[in-house]
C-alpha positions in Angstrom: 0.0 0.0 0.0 3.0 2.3 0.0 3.6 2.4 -3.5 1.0 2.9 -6.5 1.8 1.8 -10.3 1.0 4.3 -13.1 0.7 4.1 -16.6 1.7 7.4 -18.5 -0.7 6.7 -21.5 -3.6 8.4 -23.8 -6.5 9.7 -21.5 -10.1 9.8 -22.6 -12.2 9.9 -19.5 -11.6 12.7 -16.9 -11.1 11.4 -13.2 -11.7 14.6 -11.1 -13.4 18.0 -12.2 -11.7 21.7 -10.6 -13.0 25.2 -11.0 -12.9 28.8 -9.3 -16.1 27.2 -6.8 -13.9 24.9 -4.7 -10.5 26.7 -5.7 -9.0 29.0 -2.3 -6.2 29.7 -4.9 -7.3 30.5 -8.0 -5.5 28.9 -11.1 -1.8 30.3 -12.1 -0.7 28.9 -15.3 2.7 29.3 -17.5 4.0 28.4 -20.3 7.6 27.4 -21.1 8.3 28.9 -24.1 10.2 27.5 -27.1 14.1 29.2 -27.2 16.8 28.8 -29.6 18.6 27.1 -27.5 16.3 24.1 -26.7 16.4 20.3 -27.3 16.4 19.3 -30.1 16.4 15.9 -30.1 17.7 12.6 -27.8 19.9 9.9 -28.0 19.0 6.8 -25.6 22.4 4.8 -24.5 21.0 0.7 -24.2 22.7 -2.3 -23.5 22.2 -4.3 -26.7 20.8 -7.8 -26.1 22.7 -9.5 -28.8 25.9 -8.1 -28.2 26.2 -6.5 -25.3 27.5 -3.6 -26.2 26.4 0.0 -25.1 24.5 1.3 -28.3 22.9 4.3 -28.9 20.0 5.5 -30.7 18.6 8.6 -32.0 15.4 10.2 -31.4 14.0 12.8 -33.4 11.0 15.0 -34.3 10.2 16.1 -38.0 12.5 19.5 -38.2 14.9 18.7 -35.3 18.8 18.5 -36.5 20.7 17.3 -33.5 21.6 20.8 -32.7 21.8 20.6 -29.1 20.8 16.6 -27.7 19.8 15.6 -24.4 21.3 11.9 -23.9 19.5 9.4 -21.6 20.5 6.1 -20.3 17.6 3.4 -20.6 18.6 1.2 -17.8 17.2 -2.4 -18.1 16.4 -2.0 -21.8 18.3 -4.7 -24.6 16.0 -3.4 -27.7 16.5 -1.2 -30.5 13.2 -0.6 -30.9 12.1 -0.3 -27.0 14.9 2.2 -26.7 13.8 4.1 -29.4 10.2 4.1 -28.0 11.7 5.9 -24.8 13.8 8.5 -26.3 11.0 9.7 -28.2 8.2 9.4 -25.5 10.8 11.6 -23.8 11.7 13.9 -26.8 7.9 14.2 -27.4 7.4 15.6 -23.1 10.1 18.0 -23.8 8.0 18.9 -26.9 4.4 19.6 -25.8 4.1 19.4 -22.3 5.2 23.1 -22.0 2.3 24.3 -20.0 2.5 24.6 -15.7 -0.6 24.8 -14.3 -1.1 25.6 -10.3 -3.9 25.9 -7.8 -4.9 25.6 -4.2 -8.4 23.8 -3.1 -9.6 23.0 1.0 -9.5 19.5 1.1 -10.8 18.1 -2.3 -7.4 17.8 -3.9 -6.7 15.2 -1.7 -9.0 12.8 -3.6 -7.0 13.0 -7.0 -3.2 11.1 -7.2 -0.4 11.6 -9.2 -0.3 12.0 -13.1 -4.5 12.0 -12.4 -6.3 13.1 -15.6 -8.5 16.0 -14.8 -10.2 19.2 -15.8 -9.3 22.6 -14.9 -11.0 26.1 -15.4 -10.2 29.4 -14.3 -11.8 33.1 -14.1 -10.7 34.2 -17.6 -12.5 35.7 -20.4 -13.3 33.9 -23.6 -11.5 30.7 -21.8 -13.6 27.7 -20.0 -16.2 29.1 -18.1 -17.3 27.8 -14.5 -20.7 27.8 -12.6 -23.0 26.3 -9.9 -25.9 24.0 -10.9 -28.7 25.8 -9.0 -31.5 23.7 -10.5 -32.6 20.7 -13.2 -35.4 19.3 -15.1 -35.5 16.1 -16.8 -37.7 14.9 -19.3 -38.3 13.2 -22.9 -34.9 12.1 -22.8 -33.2 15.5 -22.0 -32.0 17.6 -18.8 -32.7 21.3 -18.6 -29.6 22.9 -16.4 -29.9 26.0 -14.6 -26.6 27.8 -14.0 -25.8 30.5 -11.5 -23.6 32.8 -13.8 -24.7 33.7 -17.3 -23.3 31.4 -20.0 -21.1 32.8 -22.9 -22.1 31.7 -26.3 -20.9 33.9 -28.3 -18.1 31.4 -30.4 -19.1 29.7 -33.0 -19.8 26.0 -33.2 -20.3 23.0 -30.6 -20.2 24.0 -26.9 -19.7 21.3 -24.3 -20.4 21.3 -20.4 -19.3 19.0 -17.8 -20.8 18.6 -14.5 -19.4 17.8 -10.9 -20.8 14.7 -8.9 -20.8 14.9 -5.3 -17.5 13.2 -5.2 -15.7 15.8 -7.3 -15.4 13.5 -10.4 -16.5 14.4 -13.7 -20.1 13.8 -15.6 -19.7 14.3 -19.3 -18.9 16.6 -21.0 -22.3 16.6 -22.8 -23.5 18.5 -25.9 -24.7 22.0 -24.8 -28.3 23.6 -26.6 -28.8 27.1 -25.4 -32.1 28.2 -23.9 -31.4 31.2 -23.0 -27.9 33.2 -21.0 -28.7 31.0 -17.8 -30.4 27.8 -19.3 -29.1 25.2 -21.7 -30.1 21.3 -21.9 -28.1 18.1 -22.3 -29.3 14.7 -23.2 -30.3 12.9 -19.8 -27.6 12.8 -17.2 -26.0 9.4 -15.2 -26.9 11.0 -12.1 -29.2 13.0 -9.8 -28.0 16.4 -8.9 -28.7 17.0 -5.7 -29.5 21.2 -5.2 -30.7 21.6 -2.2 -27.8 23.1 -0.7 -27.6 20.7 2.0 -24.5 19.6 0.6 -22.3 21.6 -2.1 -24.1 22.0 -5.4 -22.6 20.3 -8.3 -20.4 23.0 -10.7 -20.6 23.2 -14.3 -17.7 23.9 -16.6 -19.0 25.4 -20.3 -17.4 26.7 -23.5 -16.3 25.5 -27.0 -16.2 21.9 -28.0 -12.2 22.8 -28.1 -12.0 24.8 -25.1 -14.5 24.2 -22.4 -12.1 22.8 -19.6 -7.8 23.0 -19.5 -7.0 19.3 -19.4 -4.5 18.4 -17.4 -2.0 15.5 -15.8 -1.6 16.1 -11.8 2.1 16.3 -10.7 2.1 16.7 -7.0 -0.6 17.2 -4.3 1.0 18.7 -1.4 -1.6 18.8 1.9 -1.1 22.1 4.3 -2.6 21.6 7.9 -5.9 19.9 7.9 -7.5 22.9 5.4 -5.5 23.4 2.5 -4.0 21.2 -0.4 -1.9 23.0 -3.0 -1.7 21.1 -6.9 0.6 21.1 -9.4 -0.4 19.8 -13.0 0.9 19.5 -16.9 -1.1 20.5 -19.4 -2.5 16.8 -21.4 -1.5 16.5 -25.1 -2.2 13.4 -27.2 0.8 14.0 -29.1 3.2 13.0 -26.5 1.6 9.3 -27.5 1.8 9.3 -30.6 
């Protein structure tokens, strides 16, 4: 029980849901830009299982000239081709995870773990918007949301939202219709809301089909006292696995 196993791999289903409604520490990200002196490019040292030599092979991304390489020693590994699978796994973090992401919550941080797939929102215009489910219908295969903020639709195309559970993870997202600025529906949810207030209402996060949520890989969850939990994350991109 001391130790937990995870697989760094493509994500499709969000584990936890975070927004400005259960943030104390509203959320800071940056962005490591590209400079000319960056990798560009890894060569992975391997013990070869045939001859047991020390080989090395190169990893590269289309435009990358072995200006400047970052070499890496892939301890227990006697395959070309499982070398070259690490280098460019790492060549491809170095790549496009470029985005920190940071935030503080009371105690619901505490139920997500390291490299944890999860969705992020923050307070910032024309970015994913966040909310409080104040009240629901359902009906002929649909559920009518009431939100307590007015809802930007102003973008073009698809919106999505997603909705918090009572155990912080995430419902959706769903295909958004707009009623009106407070209003939308969804097709019928997998579970009942509950708004009564006796416990904390579910949030929504809304926007475009491409930007509705930051999506994000945790890092580190670092409890303060018995109140606080501070969170580090990397932003998710599906090209690392490619």
């Amino acid at each position: 029980g001391r130790l937990t196993a995870v697989r760094d791999g493509p994500r499709t289903t969000f584990e936890k849901m975070y927004t400005p409604q259960n943030m104390t520490k509203e959320l800071s990200r940056s962005v490591d830009a590209i400079r000319h002196d960056d990798y560009d490019g890894v060569d992975v040292q391997y013990v070869d299982g045939r001859t047991w030599t020390v080989e090395t092979v190169q990893c590269r991304l289309p435009g990358d000239i072995g200006r400047k390489v970052r070499r890496v020693e892939a301890g227990g590994i006697t395959d070309r081709t499982r070398a070259w699978r690490f280098g460019m796994r790492e060549r491809r973090v170095e790549a496009y995870r470029r985005w920190s992401n940071s935030w503080a919550t009371e105690l619901d941080a505490l139920n997500s773990r390291y490299l944890g797939y999860v969705s992020v929102s923050a307070d910032v215009p024309g970015w994913p918007q966040s909310a409080l489910l104040l009240g629901f219908t359902s009906g002929n295969g649909a559920t009518l949301l009431e939100s307590s903020e007015p809802l930007n639709w102003a973008a073009e195309g698809v919106h999505m939202v997603g909705i918090r559970r009572p155990d912080g993870t995430l419902s959706g997202p769903y295909v958004a219709t707009r009623v009106d600025d407070f209003r939308l529906t969804i097709p019928n949810l997998d579970f009942t809301p509950d708004v009564s207030w006796k416990i904390e209402p579910p949030h929504l996060q809304f926007g475009p089909a491409t930007r509705w949520c930051y999506p994000v890989l945790i890092t580190d969850v670092k409890p303060s006292g018995t109140s606080s939990v501070s969170v580090s994350a990397v932003n998710y991109d599906d090209q690392v696995y490619l």
